[in-house]
Biopython code that builds the backbone (N, CA, C, O; Angstrom):
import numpy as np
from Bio.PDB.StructureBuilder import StructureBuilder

atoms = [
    (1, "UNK", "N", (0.845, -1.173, 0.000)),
    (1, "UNK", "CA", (0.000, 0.000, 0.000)),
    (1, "UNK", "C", (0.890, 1.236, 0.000)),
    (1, "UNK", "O", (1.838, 1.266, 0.784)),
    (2, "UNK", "N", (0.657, 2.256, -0.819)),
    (2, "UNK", "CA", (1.294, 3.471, -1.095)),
    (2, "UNK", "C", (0.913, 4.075, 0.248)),
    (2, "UNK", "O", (0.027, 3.591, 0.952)),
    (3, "UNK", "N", (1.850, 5.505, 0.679)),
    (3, "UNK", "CA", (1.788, 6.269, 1.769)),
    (3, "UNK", "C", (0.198, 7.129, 1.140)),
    (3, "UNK", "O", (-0.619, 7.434, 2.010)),
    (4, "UNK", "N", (-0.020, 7.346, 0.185)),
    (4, "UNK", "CA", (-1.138, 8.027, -0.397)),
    (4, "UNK", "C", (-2.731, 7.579, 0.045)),
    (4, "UNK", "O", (-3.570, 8.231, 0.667)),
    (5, "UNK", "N", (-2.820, 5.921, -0.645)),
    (5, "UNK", "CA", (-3.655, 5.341, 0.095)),
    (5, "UNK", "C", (-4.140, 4.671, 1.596)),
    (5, "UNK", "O", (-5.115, 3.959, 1.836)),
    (6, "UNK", "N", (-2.943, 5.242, 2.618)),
    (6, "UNK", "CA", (-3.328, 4.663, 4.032)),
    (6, "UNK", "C", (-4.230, 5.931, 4.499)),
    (6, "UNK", "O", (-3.996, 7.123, 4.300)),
    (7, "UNK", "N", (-5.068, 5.479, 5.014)),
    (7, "UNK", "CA", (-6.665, 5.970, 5.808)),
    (7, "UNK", "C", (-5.378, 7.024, 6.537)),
    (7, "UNK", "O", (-4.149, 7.074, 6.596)),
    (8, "UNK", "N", (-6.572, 7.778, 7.012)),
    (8, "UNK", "CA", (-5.719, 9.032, 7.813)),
    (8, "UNK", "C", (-6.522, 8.873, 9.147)),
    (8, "UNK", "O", (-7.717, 8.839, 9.441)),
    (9, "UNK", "N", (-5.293, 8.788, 9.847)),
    (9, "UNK", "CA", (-5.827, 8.707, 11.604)),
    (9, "UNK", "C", (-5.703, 9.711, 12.061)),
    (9, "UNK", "O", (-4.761, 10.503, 12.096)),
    (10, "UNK", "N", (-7.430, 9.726, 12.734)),
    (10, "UNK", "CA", (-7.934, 11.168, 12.879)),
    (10, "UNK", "C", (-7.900, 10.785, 14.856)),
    (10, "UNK", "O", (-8.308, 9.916, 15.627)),
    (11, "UNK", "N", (-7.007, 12.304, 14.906)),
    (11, "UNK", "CA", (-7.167, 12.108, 16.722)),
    (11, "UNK", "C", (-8.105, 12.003, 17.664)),
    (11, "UNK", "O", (-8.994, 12.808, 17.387)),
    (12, "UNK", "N", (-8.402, 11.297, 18.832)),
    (12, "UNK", "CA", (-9.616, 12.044, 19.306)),
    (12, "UNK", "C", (-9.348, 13.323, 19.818)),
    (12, "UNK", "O", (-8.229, 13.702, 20.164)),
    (13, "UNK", "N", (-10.780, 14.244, 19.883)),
    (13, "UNK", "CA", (-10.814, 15.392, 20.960)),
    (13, "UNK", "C", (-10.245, 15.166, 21.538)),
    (13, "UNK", "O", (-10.053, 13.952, 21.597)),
    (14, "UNK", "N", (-9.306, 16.186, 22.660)),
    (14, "UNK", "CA", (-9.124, 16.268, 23.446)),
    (14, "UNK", "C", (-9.726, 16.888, 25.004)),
    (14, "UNK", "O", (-9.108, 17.247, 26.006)),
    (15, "UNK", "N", (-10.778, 16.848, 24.787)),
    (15, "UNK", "CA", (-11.983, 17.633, 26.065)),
    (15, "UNK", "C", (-10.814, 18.033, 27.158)),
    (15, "UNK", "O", (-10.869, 19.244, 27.370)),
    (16, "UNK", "N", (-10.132, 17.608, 27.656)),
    (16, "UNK", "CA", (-9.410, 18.132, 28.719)),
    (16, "UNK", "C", (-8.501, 19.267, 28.648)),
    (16, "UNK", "O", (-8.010, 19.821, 29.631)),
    (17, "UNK", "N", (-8.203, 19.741, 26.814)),
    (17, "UNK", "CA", (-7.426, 21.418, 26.835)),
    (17, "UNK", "C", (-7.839, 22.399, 27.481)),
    (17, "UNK", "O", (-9.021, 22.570, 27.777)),
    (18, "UNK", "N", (-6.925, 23.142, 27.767)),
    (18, "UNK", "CA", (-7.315, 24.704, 27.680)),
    (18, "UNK", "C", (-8.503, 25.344, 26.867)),
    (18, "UNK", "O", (-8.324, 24.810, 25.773)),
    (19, "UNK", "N", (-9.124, 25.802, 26.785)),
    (19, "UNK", "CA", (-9.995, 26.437, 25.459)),
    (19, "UNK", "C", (-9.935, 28.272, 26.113)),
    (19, "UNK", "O", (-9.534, 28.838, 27.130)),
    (20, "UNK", "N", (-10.473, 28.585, 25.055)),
    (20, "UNK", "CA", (-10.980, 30.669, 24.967)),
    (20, "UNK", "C", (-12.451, 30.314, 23.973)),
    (20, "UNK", "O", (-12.519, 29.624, 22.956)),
    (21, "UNK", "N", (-13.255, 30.864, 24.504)),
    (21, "UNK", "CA", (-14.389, 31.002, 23.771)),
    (21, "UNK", "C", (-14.836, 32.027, 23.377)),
    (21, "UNK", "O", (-15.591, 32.557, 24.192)),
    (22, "UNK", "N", (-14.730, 32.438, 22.662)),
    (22, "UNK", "CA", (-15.337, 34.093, 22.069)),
    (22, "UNK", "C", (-16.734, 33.761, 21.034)),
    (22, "UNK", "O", (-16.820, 32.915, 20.144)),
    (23, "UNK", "N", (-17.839, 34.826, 21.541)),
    (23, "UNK", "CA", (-18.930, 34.999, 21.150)),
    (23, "UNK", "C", (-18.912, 36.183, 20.757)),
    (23, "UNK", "O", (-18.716, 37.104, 21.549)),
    (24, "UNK", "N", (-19.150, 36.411, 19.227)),
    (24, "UNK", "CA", (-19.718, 37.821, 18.833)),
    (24, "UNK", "C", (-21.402, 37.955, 18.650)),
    (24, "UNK", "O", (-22.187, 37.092, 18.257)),
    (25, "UNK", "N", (-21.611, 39.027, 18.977)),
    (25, "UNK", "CA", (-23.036, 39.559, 19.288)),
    (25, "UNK", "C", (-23.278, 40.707, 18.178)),
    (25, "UNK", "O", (-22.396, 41.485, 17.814)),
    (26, "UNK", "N", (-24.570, 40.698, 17.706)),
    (26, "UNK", "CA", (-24.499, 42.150, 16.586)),
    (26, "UNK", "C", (-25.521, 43.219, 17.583)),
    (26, "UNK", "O", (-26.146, 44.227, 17.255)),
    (27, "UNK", "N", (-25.411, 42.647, 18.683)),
    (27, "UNK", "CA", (-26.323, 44.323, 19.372)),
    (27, "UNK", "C", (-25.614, 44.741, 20.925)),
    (27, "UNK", "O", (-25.912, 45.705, 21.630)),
    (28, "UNK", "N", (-24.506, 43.592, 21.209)),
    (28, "UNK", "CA", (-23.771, 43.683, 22.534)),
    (28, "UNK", "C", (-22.086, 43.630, 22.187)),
    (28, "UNK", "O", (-21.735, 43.779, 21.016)),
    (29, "UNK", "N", (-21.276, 43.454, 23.044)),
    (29, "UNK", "CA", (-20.261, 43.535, 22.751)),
    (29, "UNK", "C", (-19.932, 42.016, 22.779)),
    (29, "UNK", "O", (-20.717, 41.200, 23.262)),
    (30, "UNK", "N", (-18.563, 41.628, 22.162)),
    (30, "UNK", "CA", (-17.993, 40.131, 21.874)),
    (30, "UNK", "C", (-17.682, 39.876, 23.355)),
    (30, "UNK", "O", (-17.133, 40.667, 24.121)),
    (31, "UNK", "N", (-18.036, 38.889, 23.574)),
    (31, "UNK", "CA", (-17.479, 38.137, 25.134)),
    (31, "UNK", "C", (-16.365, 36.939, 24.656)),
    (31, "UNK", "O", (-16.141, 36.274, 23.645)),
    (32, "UNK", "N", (-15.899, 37.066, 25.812)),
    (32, "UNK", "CA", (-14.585, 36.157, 25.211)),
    (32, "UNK", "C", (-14.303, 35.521, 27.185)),
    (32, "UNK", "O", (-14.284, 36.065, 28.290)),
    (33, "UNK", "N", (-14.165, 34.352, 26.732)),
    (33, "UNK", "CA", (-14.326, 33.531, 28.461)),
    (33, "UNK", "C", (-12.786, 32.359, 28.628)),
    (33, "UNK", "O", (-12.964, 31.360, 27.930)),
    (34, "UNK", "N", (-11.927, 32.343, 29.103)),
    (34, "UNK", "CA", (-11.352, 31.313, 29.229)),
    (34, "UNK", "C", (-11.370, 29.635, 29.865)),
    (34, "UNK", "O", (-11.096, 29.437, 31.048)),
    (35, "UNK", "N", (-11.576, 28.972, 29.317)),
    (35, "UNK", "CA", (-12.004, 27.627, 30.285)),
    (35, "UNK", "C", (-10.341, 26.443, 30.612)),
    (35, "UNK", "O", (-9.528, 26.170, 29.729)),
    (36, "UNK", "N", (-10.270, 26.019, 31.892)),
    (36, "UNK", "CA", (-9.578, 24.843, 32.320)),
    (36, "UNK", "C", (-9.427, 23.714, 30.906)),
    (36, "UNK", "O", (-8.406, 23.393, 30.296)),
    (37, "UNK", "N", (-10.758, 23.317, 30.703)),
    (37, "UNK", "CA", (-11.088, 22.078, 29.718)),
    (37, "UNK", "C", (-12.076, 22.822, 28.569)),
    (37, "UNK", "O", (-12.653, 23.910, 28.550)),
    (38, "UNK", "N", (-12.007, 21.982, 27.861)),
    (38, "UNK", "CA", (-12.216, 22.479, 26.561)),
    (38, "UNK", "C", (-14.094, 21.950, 26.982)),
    (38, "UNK", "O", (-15.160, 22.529, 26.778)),
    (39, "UNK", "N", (-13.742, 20.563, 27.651)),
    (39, "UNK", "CA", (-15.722, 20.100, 27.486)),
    (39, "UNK", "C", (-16.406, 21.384, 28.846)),
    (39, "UNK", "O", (-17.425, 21.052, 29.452)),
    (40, "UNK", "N", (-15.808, 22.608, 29.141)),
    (40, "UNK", "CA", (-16.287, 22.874, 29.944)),
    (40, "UNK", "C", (-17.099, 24.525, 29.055)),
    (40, "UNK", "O", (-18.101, 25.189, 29.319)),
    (41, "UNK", "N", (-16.149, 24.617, 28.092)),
    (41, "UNK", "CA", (-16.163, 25.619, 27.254)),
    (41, "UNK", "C", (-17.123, 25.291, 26.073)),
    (41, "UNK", "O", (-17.525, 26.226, 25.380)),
    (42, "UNK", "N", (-17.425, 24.305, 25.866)),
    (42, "UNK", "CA", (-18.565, 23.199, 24.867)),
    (42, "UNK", "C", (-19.873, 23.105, 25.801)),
    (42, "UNK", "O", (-20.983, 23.195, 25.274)),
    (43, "UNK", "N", (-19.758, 22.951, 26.983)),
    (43, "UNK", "CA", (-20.869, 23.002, 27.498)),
    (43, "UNK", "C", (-21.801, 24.283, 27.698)),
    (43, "UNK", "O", (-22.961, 24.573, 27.408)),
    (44, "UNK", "N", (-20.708, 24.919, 28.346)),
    (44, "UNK", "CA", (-21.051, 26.394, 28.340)),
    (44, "UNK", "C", (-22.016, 27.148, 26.632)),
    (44, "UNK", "O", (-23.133, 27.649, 26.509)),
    (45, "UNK", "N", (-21.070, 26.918, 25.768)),
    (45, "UNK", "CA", (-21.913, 27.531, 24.367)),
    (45, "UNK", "C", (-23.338, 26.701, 24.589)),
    (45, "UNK", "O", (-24.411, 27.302, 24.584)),
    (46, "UNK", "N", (-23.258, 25.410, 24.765)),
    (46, "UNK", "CA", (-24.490, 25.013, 24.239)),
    (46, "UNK", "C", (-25.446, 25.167, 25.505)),
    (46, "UNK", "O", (-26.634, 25.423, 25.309)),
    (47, "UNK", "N", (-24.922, 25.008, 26.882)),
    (47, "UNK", "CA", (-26.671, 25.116, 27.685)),
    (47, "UNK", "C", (-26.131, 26.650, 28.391)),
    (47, "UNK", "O", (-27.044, 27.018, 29.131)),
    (48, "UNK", "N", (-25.282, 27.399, 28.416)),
    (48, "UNK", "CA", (-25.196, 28.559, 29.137)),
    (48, "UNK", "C", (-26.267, 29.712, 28.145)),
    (48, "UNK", "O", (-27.365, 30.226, 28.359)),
    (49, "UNK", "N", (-25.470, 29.756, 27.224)),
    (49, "UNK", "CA", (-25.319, 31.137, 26.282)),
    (49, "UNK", "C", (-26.586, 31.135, 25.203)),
    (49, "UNK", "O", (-26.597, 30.122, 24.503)),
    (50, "UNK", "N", (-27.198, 31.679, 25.053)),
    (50, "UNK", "CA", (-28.769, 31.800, 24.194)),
    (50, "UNK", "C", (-28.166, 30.939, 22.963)),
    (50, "UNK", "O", (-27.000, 30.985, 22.572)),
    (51, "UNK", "N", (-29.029, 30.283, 22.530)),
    (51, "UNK", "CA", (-29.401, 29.169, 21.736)),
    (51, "UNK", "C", (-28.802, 29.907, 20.182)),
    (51, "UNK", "O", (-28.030, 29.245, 19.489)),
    (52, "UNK", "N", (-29.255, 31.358, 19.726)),
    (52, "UNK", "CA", (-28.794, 31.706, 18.562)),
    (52, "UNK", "C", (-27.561, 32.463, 19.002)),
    (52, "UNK", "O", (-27.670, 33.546, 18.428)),
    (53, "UNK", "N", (-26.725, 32.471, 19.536)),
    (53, "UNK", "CA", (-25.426, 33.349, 19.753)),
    (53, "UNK", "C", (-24.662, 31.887, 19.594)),
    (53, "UNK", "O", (-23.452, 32.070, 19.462)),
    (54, "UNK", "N", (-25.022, 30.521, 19.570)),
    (54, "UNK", "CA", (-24.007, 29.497, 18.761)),
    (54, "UNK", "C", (-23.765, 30.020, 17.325)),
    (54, "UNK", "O", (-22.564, 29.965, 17.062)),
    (55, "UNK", "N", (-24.363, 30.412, 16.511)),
    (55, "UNK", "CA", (-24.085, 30.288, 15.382)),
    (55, "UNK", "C", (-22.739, 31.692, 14.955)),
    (55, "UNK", "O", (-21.870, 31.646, 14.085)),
    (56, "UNK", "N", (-22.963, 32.517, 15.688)),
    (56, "UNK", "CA", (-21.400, 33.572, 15.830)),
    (56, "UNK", "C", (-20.753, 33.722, 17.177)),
    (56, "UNK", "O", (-20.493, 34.739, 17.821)),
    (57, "UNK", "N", (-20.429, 31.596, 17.617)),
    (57, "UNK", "CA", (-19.439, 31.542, 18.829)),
    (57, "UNK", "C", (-18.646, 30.434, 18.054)),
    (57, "UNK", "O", (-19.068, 29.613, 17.240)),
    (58, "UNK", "N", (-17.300, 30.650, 18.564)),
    (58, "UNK", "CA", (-16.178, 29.524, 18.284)),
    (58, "UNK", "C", (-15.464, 29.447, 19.393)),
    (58, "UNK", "O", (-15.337, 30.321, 20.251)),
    (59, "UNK", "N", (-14.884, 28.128, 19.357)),
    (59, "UNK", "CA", (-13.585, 27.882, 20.538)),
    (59, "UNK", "C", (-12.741, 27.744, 19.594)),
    (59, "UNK", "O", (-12.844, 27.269, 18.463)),
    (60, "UNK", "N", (-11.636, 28.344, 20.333)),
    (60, "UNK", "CA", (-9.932, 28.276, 20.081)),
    (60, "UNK", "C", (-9.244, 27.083, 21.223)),
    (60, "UNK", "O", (-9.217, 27.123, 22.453)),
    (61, "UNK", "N", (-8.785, 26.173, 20.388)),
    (61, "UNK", "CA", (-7.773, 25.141, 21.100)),
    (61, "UNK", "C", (-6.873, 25.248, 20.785)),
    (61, "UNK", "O", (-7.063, 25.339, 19.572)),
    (62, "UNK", "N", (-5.410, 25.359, 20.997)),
    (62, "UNK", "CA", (-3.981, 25.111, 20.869)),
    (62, "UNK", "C", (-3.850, 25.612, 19.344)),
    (62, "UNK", "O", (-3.025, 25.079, 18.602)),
    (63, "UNK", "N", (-4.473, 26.387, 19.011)),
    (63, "UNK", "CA", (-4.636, 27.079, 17.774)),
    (63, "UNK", "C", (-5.738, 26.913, 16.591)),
    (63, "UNK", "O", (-5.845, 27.422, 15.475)),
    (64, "UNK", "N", (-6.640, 25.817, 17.451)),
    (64, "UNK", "CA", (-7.573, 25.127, 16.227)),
    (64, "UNK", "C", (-8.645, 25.942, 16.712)),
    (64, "UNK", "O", (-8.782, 26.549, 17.774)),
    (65, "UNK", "N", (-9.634, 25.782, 15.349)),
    (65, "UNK", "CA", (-11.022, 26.870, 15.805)),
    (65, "UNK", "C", (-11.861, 26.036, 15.488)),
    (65, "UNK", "O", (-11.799, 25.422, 14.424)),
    (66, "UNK", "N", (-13.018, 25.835, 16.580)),
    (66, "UNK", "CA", (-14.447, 24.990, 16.585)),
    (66, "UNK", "C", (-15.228, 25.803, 16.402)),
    (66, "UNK", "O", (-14.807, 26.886, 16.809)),
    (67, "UNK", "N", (-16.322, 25.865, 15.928)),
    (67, "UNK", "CA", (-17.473, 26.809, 15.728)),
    (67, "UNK", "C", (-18.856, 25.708, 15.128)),
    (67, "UNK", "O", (-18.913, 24.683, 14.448)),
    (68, "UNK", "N", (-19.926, 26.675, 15.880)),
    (68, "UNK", "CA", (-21.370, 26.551, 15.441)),
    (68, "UNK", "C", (-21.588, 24.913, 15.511)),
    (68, "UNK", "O", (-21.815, 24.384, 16.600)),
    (69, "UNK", "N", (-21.512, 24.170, 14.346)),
    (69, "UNK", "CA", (-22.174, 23.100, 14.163)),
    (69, "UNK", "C", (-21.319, 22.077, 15.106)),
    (69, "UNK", "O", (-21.704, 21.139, 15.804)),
    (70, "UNK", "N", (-19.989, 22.616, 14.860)),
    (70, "UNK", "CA", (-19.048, 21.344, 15.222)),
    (70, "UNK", "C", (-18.665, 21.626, 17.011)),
    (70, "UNK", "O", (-17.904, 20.850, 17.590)),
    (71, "UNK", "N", (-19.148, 22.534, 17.563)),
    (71, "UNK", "CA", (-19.201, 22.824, 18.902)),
    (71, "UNK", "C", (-20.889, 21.604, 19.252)),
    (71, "UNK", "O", (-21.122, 20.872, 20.213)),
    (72, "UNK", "N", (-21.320, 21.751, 18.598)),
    (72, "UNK", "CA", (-22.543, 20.978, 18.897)),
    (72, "UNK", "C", (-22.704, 19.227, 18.606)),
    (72, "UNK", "O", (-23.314, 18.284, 19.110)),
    (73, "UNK", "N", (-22.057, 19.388, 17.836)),
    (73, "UNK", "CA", (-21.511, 17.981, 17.575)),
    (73, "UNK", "C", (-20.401, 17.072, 18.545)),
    (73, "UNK", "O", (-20.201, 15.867, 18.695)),
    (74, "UNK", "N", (-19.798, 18.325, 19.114)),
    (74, "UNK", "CA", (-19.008, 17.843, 20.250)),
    (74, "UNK", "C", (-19.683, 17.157, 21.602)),
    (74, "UNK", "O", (-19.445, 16.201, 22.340)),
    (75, "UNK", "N", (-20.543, 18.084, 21.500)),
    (75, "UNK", "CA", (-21.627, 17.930, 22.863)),
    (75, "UNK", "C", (-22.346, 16.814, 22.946)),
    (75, "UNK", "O", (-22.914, 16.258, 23.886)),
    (76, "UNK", "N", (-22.175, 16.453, 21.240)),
    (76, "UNK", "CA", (-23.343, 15.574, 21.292)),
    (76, "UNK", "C", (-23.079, 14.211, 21.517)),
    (76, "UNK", "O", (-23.942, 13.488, 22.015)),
    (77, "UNK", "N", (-21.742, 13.705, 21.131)),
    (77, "UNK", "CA", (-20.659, 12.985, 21.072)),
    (77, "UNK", "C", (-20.666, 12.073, 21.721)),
    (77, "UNK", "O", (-21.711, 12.225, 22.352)),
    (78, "UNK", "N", (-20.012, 10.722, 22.214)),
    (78, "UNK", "CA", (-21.024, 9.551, 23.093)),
    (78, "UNK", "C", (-19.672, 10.021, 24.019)),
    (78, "UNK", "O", (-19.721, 9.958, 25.248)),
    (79, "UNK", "N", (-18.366, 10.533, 23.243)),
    (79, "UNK", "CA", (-17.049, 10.826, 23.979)),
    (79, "UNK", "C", (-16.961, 11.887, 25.244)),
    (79, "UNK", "O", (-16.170, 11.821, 26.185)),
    (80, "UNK", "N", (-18.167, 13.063, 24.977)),
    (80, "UNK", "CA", (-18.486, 13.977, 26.052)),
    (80, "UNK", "C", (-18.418, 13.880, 27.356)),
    (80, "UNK", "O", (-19.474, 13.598, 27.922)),
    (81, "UNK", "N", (-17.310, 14.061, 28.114)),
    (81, "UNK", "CA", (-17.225, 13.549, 29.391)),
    (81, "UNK", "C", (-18.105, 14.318, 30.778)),
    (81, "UNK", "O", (-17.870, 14.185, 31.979)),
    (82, "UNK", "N", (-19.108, 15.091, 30.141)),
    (82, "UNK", "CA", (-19.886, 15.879, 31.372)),
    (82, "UNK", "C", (-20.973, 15.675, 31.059)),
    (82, "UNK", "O", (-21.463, 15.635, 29.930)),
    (83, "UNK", "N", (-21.523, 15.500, 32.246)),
    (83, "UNK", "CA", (-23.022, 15.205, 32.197)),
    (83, "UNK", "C", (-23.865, 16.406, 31.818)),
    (83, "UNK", "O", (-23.946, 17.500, 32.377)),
    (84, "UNK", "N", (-24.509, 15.917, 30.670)),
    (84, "UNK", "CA", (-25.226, 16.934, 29.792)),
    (84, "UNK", "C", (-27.185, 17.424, 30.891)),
    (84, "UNK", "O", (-27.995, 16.872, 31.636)),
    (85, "UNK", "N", (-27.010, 18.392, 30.405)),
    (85, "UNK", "CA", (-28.322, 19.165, 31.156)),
    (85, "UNK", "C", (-29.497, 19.485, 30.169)),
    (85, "UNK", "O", (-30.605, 19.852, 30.558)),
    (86, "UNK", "N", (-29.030, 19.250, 28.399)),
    (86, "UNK", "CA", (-30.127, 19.606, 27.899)),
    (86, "UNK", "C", (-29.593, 18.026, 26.615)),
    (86, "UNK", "O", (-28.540, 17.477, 26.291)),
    (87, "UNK", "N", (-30.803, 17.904, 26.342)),
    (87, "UNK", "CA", (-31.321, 16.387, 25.611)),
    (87, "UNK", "C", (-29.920, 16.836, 24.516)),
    (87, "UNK", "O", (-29.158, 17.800, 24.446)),
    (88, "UNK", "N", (-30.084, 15.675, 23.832)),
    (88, "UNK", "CA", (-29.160, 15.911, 22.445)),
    (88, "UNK", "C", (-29.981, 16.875, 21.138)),
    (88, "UNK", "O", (-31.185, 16.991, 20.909)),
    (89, "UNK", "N", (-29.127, 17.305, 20.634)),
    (89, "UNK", "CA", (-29.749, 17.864, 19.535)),
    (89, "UNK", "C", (-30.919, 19.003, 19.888)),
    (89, "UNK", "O", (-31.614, 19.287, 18.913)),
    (90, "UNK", "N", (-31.167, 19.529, 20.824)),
    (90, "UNK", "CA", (-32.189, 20.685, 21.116)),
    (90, "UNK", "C", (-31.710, 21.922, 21.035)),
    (90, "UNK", "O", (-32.589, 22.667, 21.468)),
    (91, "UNK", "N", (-30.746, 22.551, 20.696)),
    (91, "UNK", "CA", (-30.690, 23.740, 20.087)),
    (91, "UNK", "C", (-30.217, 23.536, 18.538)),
    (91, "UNK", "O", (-29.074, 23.268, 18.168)),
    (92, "UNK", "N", (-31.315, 23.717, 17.762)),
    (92, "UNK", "CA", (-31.149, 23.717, 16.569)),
    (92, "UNK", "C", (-30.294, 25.242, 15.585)),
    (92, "UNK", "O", (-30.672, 26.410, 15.487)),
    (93, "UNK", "N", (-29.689, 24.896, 15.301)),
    (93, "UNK", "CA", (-28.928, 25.911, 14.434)),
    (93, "UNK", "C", (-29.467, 26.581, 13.226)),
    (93, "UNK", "O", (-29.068, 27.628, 12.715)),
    (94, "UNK", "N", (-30.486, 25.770, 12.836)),
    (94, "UNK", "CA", (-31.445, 26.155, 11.526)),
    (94, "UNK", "C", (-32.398, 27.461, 12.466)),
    (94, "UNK", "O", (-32.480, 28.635, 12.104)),
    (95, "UNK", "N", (-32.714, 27.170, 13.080)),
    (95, "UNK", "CA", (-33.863, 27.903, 13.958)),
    (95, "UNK", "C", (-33.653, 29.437, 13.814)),
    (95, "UNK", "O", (-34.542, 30.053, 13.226)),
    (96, "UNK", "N", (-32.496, 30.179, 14.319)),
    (96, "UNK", "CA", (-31.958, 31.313, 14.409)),
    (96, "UNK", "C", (-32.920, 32.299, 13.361)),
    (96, "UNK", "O", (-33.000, 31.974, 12.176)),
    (97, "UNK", "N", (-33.667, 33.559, 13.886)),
    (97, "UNK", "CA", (-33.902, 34.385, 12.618)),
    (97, "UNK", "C", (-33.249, 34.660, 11.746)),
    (97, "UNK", "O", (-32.034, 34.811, 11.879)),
    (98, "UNK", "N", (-34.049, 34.841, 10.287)),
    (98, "UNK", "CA", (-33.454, 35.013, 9.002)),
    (98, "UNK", "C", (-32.391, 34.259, 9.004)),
    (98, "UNK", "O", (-31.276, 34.737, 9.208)),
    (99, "UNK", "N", (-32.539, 33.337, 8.840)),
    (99, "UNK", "CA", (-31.603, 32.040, 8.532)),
    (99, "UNK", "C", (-32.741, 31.203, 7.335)),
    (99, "UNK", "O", (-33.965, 31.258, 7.219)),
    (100, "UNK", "N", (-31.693, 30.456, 6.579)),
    (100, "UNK", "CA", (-32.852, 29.631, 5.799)),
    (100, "UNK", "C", (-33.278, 28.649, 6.860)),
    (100, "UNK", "O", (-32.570, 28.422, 7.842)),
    (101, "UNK", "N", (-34.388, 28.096, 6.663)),
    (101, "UNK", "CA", (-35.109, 26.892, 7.539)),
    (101, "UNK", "C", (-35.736, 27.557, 8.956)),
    (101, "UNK", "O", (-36.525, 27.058, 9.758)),
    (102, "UNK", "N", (-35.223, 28.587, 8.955)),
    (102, "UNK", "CA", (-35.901, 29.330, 10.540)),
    (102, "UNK", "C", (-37.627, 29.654, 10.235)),
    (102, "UNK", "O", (-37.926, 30.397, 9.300)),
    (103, "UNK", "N", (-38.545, 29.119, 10.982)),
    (103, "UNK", "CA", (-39.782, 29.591, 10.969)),
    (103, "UNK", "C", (-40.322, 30.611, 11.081)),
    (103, "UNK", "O", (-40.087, 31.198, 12.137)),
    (104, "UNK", "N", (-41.212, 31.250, 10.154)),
    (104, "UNK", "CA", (-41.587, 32.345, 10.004)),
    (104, "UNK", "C", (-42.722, 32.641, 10.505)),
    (104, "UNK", "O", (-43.678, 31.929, 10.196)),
    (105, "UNK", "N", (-42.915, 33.754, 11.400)),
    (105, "UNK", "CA", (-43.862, 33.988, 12.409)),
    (105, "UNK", "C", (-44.626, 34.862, 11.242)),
    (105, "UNK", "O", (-44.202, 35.515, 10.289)),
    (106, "UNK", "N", (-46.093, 34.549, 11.805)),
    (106, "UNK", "CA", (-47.022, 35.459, 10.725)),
    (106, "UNK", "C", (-48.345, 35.847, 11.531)),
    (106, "UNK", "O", (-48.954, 35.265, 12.428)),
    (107, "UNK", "N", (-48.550, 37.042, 10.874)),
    (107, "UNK", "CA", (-49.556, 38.072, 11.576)),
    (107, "UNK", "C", (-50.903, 37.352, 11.516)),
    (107, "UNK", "O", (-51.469, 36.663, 10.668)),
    (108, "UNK", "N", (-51.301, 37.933, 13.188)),
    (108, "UNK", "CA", (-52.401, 37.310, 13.195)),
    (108, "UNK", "C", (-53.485, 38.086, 13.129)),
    (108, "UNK", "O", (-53.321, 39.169, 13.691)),
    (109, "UNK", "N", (-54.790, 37.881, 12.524)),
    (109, "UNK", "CA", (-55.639, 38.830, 12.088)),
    (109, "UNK", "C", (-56.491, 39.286, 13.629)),
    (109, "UNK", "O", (-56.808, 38.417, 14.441)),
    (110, "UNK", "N", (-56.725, 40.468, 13.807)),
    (110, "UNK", "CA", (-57.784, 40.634, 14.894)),
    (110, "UNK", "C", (-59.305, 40.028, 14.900)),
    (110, "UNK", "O", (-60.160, 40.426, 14.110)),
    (111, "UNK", "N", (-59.487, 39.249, 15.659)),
    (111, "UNK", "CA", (-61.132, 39.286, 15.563)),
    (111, "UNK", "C", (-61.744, 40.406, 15.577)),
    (111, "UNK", "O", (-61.548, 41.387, 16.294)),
    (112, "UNK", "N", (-62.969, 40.124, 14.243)),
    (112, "UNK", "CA", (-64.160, 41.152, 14.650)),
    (112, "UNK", "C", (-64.722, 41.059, 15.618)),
    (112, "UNK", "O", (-65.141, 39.977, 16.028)),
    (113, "UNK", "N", (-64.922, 42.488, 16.410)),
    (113, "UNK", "CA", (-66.072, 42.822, 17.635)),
    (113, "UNK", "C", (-67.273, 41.785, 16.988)),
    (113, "UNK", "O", (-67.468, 41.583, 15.790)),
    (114, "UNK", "N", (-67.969, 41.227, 18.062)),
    (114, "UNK", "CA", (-69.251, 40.332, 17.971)),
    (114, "UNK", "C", (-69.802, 41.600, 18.168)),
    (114, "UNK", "O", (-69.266, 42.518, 18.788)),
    (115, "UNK", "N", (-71.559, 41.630, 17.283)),
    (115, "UNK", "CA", (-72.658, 42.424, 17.189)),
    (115, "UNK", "C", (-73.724, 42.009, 17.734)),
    (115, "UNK", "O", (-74.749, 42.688, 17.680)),
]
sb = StructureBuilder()
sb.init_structure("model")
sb.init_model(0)
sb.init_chain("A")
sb.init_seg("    ")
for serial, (resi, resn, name, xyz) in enumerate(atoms, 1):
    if name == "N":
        sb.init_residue(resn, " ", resi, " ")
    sb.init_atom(name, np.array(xyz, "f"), 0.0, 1.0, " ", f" {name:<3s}", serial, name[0])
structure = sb.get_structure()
């Protein structure tokens, strides 16, 4: 077998790094948090921090950047070493306003006064 065709061994996470989590906001200022462990900084985005401020938060590890989907995917992970507080998969990323797939709220007509 050529060096070309051997499978590429992919590391696991490391949940136990250092992490920095920075969240940008478009009506507050960017927060930026340092964590011990990285699954502590994964937990935090997904059950701390409002449900649509995942989609403009990333973690920084040892120079690597996680963001949005793949912060959630972490969480979701069977590898996740903290006991999770919200089900799998319940903050949806589609959801967020003006996003495609986000549900569109629509006006509701007033009832007529009864005569």
């Amino acid at each position: 077998m050529e060096e070309s065709d051997a499978p590429l061994a992919i590391a696991p996470f490391d949940y136990e790094a250092h992490a920095e989590l920075f969240m940008a906001g478009k009506r507050r200022a960017a927060k930026y948090l340092r964590f011990d462990r990285a699954a502590d900084a994964i937990r935090f985005a997904i059950e701390e921090a409002p449900s649509r401020s995942l989609l403009l938060t990333h973690i920084e590890i040892d120079n690597a950047r996680i963001s949005g989907r793949e912060i959630r995917d972490l969480y979701d992970s069977d590898a996740f070493p903290l006991t999770r507080r919200l089900p799998s998969g319940s903050a949806d990323l589609e959801a967020a306003p003006g996003r495609a797939g986000a549900p569109r709220s629509r006006a509701i007509e007033p009832t007529p006064p009864s005569r």
